[in-house]
C-alpha positions, 0 to 999 in steps of 0.5 A, a space after each residue: 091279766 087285767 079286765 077291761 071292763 067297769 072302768 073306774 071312773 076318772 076322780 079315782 086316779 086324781 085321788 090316788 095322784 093327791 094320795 101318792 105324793 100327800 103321803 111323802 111331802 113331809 119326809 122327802 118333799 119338803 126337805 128337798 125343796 127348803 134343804 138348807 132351811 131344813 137343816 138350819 131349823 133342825 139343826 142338824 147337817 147334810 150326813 145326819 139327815 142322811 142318817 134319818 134316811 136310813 132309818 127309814 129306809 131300813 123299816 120300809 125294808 121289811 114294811 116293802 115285805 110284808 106291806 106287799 101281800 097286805 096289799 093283795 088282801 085288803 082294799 086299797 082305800 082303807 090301807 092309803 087312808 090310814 096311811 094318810 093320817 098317820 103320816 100327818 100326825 107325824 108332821 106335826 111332831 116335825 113341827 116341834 123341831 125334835 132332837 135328832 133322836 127323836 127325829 130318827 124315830 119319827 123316819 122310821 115311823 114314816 118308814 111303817 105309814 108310808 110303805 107297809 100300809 101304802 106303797 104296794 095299795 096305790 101301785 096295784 089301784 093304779 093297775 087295776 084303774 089303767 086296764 090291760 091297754 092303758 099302763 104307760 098312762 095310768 102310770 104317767 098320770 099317776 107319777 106326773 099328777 104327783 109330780 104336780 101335787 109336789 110343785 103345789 104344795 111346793 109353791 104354797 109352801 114357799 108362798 106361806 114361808 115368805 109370807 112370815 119372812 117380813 124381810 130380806 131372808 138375809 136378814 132374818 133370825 134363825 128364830 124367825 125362819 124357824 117360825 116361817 118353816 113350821 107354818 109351812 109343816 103344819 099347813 102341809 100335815 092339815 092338807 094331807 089330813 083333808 086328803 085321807 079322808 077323801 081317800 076313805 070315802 071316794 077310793 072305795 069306787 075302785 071297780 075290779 073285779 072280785 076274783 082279782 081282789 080276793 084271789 090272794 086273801 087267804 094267806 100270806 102265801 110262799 107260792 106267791 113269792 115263789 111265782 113272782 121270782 120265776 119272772 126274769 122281768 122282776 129282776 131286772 126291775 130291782 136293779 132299775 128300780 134301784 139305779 132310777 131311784 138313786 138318781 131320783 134321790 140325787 134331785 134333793 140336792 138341786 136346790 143346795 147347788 143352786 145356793 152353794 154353787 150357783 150363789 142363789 138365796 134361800 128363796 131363789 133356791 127353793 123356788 128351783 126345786 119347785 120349778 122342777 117339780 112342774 116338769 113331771 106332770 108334762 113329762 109323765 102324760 108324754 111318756 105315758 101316751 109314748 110307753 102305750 104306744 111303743 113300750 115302756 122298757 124302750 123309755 126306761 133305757 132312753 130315761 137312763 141314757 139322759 142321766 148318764 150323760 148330765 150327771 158326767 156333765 156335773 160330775 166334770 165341774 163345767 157348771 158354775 155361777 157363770 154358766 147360768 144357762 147350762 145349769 138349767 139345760 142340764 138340770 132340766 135334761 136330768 130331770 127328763 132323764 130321772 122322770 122317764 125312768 121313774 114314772 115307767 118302772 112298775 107299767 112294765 109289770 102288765 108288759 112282764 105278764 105278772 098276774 094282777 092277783 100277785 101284784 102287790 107281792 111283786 111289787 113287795 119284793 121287787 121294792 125291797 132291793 129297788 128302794 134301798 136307795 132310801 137307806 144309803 143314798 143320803 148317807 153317801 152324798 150327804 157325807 160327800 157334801 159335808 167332807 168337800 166343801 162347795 163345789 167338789 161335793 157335788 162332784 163326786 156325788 153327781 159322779 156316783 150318780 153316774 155310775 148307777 145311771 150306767 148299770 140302770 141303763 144296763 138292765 133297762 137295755 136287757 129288759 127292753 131285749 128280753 123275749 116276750 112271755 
């Protein structure tokens, strides 16, 4: 298990915050934040961009594979780093607005950088940083800071689009708004060029000890996946993972409610996708310090509990542009919900027992089926959203999110159950 001895230092989880959310702005962040400008300037609809989706997340498939061991040979700062790099190259061909081909192969180019050469990294530094006593923290420090990093960038990038908006966003130009929203792709792609190098440099302090590091060098070993599958905990995490993680995906579309249903501008609507981002920080520091206190699978169960019963509430049509307040209660709550659960999944390994030396094997296999949401999600709502119209697209979506949020709930509850290793 892990050592609890040289702590790192406390600056290298802000970085692997900053890195961990950096890395995934420009594919999923900014298109939940400004969706519909992101379809307009595009000019693409809610199933096409579904469709980029899927592409990445049939190549993240196989990068969850692969990118899992690399993880357990190489040293997370020189995989994150690159990463980052790559990734805002890739932003800055989003800005040229390319055809939806071309869009498609930039995905599955998202797909490699942001998976196979950093998912599994940041997931085991973030183990080794949290120690043998310090999970539900160390996670809840990592997915709330990302939460905050979101809202950030969010905000800047709302503040630098009504910056080039000199008017009524009614009354703009597609042409206009297009060169508003490339400002705020370029900025981001820069902001996450300044953050891999500071991942290259600083990260490298990790401290771990060098067994742990080393131990899975040699090969890509069959004994590790061998060793990772006896763990009945890996499984049950696939299936939350994978529920959690539809729900997650669910929060892009609260700012296109916001503006289809709700009646708010584009402004207003992305402000509502950002307000929501400041949440995860509040409640991955509370639900860390809770998780360490009790454990973290008793949150996962709670987390799903709360998604089960605001997505019904959506899925019922009660919600509507005069029932202000209970849009914000529910999504609020939702959000409470889809957080717990996300910011908990992978502090359950150290409560599993699985050996910090197959981490990023575990971490491989279990992502496999656990984010193949990445593939069908936005093609499933998005298609719902664009067949029906307004406010009965929502509904069916929100009412799938229920279904899935019952099964997570299902195997969080089995999870929290299970007999201690």
């Amino acid at each position: 298990m892990l050592n609890n001895k040289n702590k790192s230092p406390a600056y290298i989880i802000i970085l692997l915050i900053l890195a961990g959310e950096a890395v995934f702005i420009l594919p999923f962040v900014l298109q939940r934040i400004f969706r519909s400008t992101f379809l307009e300037t595009l000019a693409i609809n809610n199933t096409q961009l579904g469709s980029c989706f899927s592409i990445y997340g049939l190549v993240a498939l196989f990068s969850y594979l692969f990118g899992g061991p690399l993880a357990d040979k190489f040293k997370p700062h020189i995989l994150m780093s690159v990463a980052l790099m790559l990734t805002a190259f890739g932003g800055f061909y989003l800005a040229t607005y390319p055809t939806l081909a071309n869009l498609h192969i930039l995905y599955g180019f998202w797909g490699f950088t942001t998976i196979f050469l950093f998912w599994a990294a940041m997931i085991k530094a973030t183990r080794i940083w949290g120690g043998s006593d310090k999970q539900g923290i160390a996670f809840g420090f990592l997915d709330g800071g990302r939460g905050l990093t979101a809202a950030l960038f969010g905000s800047v990038g709302v503040l630098i689009f009504s910056l080039f908006i000199t008017k009524d966003i009614e009354l703009t130009s597609l042409d206009e708004r297009r060169e508003a929203f490339k400002q705020v792709i370029i900025f981001t792609s820069i902001a996450i060029c300044f953050i891999a190098v500071l991942v290259f440099f600083f990260l490298k302090n990790l401290n771990v000890s060098e067994e742990n590091i080393v131990e899975n060098r040699n090969s890509l070993s069959l004994s590790s996946f061998k060793e990772v599958m006896k763990f009945r905990a890996v499984w049950l995490l696939m299936i939350i993972i994978l529920c959690a993680y539809f729900g997650y995906k669910m929060t892009d579309v609260f700012s296109l409610y916001a503006e289809t249903v709700m009646n708010y501008n584009k402004i207003e609507s992305a402000k509502i996708g950002t307000y929501l981002l400041y949440m995860r920080p509040v409640i991955g520091v509370v639900i860390g310090l809770l998780a360490d206190r009790t454990r973290a699978s008793l949150w996962i169960v709670i987390g799903f509990l709360l998604m089960l019963i605001t997505s019904l509430i959506f899925a019922s049509g009660i919600i509507n542009d005069s029932s202000i307040l209970l849009f914000v209660l529910s999504i609020g709550t939702m959000a409470l919900g889809v957080y717990s659960a996300r910011v908990l999944y992978f502090a359950t390994l150290e409560e599993a027992k699985i050996p910090l030396a197959i981490t990023g094997t575990a971490v491989g296999f279990i992502s496999i089926v656990g984010y193949t949401p990445d593939i069908f999600a936005g093609l499933l709502y998005g298609y719902f959203l664009d067949a029906y119209q307004g406010e009965t697209g929502h509904q069916i979506a929100f009412a799938i999110m229920a279904g899935f949020s019952f099964v997570g709930f299902l195997a969080a509850y089995f999870l929290y159950k299970r007999p201690k290793p």
